[in-house]
Steps between C-alpha positions, in 0.01 A plus 500: 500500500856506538698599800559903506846579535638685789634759294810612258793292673395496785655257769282353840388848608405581847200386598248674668181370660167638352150387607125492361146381633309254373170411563386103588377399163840687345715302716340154454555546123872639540651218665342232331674697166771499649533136609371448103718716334831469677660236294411621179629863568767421754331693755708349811288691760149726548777818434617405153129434414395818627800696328407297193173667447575838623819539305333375197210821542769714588685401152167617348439801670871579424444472140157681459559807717907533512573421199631153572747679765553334836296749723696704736522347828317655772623420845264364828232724592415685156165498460220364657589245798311224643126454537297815478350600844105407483 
């Protein structure tokens, strides 16, 4: 897979912190990838792993449902946030 770009010209963009959960069996597969990957696809830490794979789906999603437009951003707090209350 080759590394997504981070967009039409774009320069070092802001960066913003954004979180998920994994469970224990998730997490002792991730960072074992990660340690196994990194040389291979220059992933220099867990975040350029991470934005890796997520940037790669959102490349897809962007091309089946917006017509291989960049989606419109959407700032903090669109949508649902956090865990869902149990």
């Amino acid at each position: 897979m080759a590394k997504p770009s981070g967009g039409a010209g774009s320069k070092k963009a802001t960066r913003t912190k954004m979180n998920y959960y994994a469970d224990t069996d998730q997490d002792g597969r991730i960072r074992p990838a990660h340690y196994a990957g990194g040389d291979k696809y220059g992933w220099r830490n867990m975040t350029d792993m991470q934005l890796h794979g997520v940037m790669g789906l959102v490349e897809s999603l962007e091309r089946e449902l917006n017509g291989g437009e960049h989606f419109e951003p959407m700032p903090p707090g669109t949508g649902p946030v956090g865990r869902p209350l149990e």
